[in-house]
N, C-alpha and C positions, 0 to 999 in steps of 0.2 A: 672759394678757392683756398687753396694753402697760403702760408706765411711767406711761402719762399715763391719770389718769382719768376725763379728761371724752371720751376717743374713743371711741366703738363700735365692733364689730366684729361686721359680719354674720354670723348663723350659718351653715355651711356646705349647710344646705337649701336657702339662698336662691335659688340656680344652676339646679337641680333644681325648686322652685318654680313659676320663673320661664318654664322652657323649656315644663312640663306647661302652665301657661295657657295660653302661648300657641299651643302646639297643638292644646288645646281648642278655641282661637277660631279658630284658621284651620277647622278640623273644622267648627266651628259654622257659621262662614260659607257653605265648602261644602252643608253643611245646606240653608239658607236658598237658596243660588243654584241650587240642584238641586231644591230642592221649589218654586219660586216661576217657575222662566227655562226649567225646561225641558221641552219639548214632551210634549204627553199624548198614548202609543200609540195608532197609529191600526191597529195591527195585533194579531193575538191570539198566541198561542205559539208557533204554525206558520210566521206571518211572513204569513199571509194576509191581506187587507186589508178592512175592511165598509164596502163602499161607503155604507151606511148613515150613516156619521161623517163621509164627506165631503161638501161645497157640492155641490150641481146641476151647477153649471160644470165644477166637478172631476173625476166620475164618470166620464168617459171614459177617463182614465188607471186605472183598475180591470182593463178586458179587455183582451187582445188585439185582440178586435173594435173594440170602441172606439178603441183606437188607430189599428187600420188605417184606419177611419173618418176619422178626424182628417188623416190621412198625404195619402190619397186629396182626403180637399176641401181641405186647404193645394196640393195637386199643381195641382188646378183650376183653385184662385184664382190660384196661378203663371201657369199658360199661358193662360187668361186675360189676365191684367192683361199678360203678352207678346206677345200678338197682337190688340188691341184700343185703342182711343181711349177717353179716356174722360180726365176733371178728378182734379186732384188736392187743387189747390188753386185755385178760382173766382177769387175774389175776386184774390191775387195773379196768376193768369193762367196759371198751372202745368198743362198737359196731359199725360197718358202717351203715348202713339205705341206702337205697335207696330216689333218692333225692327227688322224688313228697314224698315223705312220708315225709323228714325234711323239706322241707316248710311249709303241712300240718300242723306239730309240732310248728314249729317258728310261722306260725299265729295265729296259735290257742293263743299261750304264748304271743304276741302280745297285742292281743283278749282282754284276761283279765285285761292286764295294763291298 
C-alpha cells in the first residue's frame, strides 16, 4: 500500500469488472432493440412468402402475375393520362393535355418570341 493511510487503492479487478458490465449492457440493449424494432418474418425457411401475412393491398407483389398485372395497368394509366384531357387540379385550374397537343402549344408560344 502507500504511505498515506487514509487513500484507497482500487483493487485490480476493477478494470475487468468494469469492461464485463458494460458489455453486458450494450449486449442487453442489443437484446431489447432486436426483440422490440425488428421486423416479424414474413417469409418461412425457404424464403417464400404467405401471402396470407400480407394487407389486401400488398398481395400483388406475392406473384409474378400479379406483378405483371400491376406493370400492365401502371402502363395504361401512362398512355392514358398522355394522350387525353382530363383536370388535374379543378379548382386551381390545372389540366393535362395530351402531349402532341402541348408541343403544338409550346411552338406555337415559341413562334411568337
Amino acid at each position: 500500500m502507500s504511505d498515506n493511510p487514509q487513500a484507497y487503492a482500487f483493487p485490480q479487478r476493477t478494470p475487468v469488472f468494469t469492461a464485463v458490465v458494460v458489455i453486458l449492457a450494450a449486449v442487453f440493449c442489443g437484446w431489447l432493440i432486436n426483440r422490440y424494432y425488428a421486423p416479424a418474418p414474413a417469409f418461412d425457411n425457404r424464403g417464400n412468402a404467405n401471402p396470407a401475412d400480407f394487407a389486401e393491398e400488398q398481395r400483388w407483389k406475392m406473384t409474378p402475375e400479379g406483378r405483371a398485372k400491376a406493370l400492365a395497368d401502371l402502363q395504361q394509366k401512362a398512355r392514358t393520362d398522355a394522350t387525353t384531357y382530363g383536370w388535374i387540379d379543378q379548382p386551381k385550374g390545372i389540366v393535362r393535355l395530351p402531349i402532341e397537343r402541348a408541343i403544338e402549344l409550346t411552338a406555337q408560344e415559341h413562334a411568337r418570341k
